[in-house]
C-alpha positions in Angstrom: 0.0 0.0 0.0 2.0 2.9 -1.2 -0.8 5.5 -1.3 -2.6 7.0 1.8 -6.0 6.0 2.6 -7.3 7.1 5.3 -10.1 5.6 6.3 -8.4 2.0 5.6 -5.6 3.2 8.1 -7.4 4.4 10.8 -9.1 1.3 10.8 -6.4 -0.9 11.3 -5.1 1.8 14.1 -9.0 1.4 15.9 -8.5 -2.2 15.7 -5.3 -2.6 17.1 -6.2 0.0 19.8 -9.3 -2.5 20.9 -7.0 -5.7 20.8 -4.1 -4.1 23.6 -7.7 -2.8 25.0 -6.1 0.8 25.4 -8.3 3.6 26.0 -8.2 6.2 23.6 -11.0 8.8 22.6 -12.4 9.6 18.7 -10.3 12.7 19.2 -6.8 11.2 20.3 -6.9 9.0 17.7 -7.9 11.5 14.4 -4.5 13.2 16.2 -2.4 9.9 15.8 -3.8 9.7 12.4 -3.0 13.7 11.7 0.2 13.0 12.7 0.8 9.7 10.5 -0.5 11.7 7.5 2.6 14.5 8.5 4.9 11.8 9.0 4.1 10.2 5.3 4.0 13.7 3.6 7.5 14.8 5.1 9.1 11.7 4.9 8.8 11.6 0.8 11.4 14.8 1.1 12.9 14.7 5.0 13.6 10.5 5.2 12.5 10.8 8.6 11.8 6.7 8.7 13.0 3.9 6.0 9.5 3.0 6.2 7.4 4.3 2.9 4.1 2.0 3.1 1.5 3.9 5.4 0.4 0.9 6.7 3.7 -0.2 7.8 4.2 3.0 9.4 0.7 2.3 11.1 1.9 -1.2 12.6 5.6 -0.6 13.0 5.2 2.9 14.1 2.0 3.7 16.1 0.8 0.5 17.0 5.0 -0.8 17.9 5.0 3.1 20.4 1.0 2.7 21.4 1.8 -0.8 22.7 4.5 0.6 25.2 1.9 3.8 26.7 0.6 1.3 29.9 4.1 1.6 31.1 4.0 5.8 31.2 1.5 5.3 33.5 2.4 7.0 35.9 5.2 8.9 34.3 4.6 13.5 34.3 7.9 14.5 32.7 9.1 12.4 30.3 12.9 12.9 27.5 12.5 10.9 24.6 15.9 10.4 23.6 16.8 10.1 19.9 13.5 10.9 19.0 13.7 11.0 15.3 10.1 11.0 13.5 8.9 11.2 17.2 8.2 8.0 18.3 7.5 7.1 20.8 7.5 10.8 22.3 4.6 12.4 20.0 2.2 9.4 20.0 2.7 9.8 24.3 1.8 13.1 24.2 -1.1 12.7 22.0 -2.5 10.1 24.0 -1.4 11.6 27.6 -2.3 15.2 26.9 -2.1 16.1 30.7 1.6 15.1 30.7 4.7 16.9 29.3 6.6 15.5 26.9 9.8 16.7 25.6 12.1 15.3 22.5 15.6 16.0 21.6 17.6 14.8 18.4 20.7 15.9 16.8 18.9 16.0 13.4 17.8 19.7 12.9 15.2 18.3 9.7 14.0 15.6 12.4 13.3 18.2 14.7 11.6 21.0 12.1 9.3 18.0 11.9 8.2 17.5 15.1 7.8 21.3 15.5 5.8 21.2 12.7 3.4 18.4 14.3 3.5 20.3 18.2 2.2 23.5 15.9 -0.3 22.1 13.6 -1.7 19.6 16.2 -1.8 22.4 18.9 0.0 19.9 21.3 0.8 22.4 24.2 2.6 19.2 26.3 5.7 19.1 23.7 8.8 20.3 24.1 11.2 20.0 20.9 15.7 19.9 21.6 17.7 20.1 18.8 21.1 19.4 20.3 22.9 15.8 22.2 21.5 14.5 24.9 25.1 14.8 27.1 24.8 18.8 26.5 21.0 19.2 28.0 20.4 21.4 30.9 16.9 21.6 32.3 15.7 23.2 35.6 13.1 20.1 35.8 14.6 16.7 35.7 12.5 14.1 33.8 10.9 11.3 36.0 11.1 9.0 32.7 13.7 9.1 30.0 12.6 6.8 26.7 14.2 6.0 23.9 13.1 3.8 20.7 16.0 1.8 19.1 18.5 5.0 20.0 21.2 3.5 21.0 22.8 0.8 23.1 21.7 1.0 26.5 25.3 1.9 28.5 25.3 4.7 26.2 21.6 5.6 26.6 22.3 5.8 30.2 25.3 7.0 30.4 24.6 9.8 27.9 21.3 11.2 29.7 21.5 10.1 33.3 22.4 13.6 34.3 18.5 14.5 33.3 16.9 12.0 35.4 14.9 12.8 38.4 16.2 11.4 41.8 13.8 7.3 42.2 13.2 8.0 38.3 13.8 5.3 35.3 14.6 4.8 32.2 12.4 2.7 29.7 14.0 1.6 26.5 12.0 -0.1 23.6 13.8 -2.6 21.8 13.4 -5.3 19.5 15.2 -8.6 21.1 16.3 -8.9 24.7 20.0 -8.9 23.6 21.1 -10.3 26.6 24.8 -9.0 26.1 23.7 -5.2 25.8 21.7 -5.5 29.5 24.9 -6.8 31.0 26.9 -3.8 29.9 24.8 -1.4 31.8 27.2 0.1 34.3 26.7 0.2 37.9 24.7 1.9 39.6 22.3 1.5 36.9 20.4 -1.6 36.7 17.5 -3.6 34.8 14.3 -3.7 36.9 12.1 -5.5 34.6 12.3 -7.2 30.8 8.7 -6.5 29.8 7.8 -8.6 26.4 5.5 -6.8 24.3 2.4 -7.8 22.3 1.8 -5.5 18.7 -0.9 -6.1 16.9 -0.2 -6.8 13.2 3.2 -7.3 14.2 5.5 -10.6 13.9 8.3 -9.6 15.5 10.1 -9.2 19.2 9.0 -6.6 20.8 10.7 -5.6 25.0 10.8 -2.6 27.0 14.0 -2.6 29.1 13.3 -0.8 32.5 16.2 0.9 34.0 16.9 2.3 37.9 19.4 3.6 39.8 20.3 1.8 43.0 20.2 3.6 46.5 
């Protein structure tokens, strides 16, 4: 599917969105669509994502960053690290309007973009970096730092554990448990929890890597 219908897209989205039973109003979701229709239409000239089919971008994209919301739950600040097209950061603040949300990348076209989508989606939560994660100040520290597929996890750590609030974590989303990368995160840093997760339409590994520091 290399054109972009709409209503055949959103349906898949609504369907997957009843099958991890998340709850989402009409309005949330004509946003994550808004924002898939920005992501196809810049990525033709910006190659924001590899990914060209809409549909894969609905399944690997929203679906693969919607199925890891639950574990924001209880999140208020969150960094996405790395946040490229913005994911999982902008699908977060879409569906968690009452939380902030702020993305950094090194990219200055990967950031225009997600300006473009805080502006035209009138998403007051988002907060846009264009700069490395190591050279960050903020006056708030984040209670969760995320990143999708940034970058090994010592370095995702070690890069951005200045901006994390003190009894904060990290929550990474990968692809397989690589079992090698966990054991390289550096003391005092350590894995809480190796959460598998289910995406719908999707035949692949899916894990969130949850990271604290010890007292």
């Amino acid at each position: 599917m290399k054109h972009f219908d709409r209503a055949v897209l959103a349906q898949v989205l609504v369907d997957g969105i009843e099958e991890m039973q998340l709850d989402l109003s009409g309005d949330k979701i004509a946003k994550l669509m808004d924002y898939l229709g920005l992501l196809f239409k810049w990525n033709a000239v910006y190659n924001l994502t590899s990914l060209r089919d809409p549909m894969q971008m609905v399944t690997h994209h929203l679906l693969d960053s919607l199925a890891a919301v639950p574990a924001f739950a209880d999140a208020k600040n969150v960094l996405d690290v790395g946040a490229g097209g913005g994911l999982p950061g902008m699908v977060l603040a879409i569906c968690r309007p009452d939380r902030k949300v702020a993305m950094i990348d090194t990219v200055h076209k990967k950031t225009a973009f997600l300006t473009q989508v805080k502006a035209e989606l009138g998403l007051t939560n988002v907060t846009v970096y264009t700069k490395r994660v190591e050279q960050l100040e903020v006056k708030e520290p984040f209670d969760v730092i995320t990143s999708r597929a940034f970058a090994d996890l010592s370095d995702f750590v070690n890069w951005s554990g200045h901006l994390l609030a003190e009894g904060g974590q990290f929550i990474a989303l990968k692809g397989v448990a690589a079992t090698d990368e966990q054991q390289r995160v550096p003391a005092p840093w350590y894995i809480t929890e190796l959460r598998p997760l289910k995406v719908p339409k999707l035949d692949a590994e899916r894990h969130l890597v949850l990271i604290a520091k010890s007292n």
